[in-house]
C-alpha positions in Angstrom: -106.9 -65.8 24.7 -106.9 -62.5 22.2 -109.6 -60.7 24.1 -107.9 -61.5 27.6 -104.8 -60.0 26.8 -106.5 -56.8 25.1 -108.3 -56.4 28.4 -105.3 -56.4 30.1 -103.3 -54.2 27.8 -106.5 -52.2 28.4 -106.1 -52.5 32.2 -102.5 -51.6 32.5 -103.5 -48.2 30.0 -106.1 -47.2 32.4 -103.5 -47.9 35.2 -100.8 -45.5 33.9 -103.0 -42.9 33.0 -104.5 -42.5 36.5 -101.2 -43.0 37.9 -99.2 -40.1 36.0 -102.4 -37.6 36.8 -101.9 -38.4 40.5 -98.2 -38.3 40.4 -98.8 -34.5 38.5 -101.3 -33.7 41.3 -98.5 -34.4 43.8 -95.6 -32.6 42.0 -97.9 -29.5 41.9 -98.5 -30.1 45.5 -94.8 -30.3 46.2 -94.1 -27.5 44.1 -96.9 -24.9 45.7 -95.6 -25.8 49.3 -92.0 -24.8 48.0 -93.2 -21.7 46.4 -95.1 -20.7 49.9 -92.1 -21.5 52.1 -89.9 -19.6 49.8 -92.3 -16.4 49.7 -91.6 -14.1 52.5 -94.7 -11.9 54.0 -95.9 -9.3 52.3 -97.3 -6.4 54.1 -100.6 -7.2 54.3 -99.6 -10.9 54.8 -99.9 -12.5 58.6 -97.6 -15.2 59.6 -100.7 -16.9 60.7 -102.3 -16.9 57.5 -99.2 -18.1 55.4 -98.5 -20.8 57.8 -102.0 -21.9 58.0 -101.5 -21.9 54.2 -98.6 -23.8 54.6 -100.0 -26.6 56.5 -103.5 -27.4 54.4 -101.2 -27.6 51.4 -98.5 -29.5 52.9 -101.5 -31.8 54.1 -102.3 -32.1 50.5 -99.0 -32.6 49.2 -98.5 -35.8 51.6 -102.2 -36.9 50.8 -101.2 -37.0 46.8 -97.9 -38.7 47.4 -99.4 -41.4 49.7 -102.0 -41.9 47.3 -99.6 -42.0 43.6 -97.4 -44.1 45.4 -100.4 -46.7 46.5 -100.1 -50.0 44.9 -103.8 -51.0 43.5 
């Protein structure tokens, strides 16, 4: 009965860790889309390229939420 419930203590740790490093993945996501819609073009800078920019990371920002927010 001991060991089961160290396993699952163990379990649940494992659990929260990987779910608090995904959720910090997806804040940084959130965060570095924000930061590129807020940044206006430089001179150098084409539209194209920010909103390109834009896109793959708001791809990845929707990618970490889906997956901190997946029950396993």
């Amino acid at each position: 009965m001991h060991e089961e419930i160290v396993n699952s203590v163990n379990e649940i740790d494992k659990t929260r860790k990987l779910y608090f490093e995904e959720e910090h993945l997806a804040k940084q996501a959130r965060d570095k889309e924000e930061k590129i819609k807020k940044r206006k073009t430089g001179i150098f800078a084409s539209f194209t390229s920010l909103q390109n920019k834009k896109e793959r990371t708001s791809a990845h920002r929707e990618a970490s939420d889906i997956q901190s927010t997946q029950v396993m």
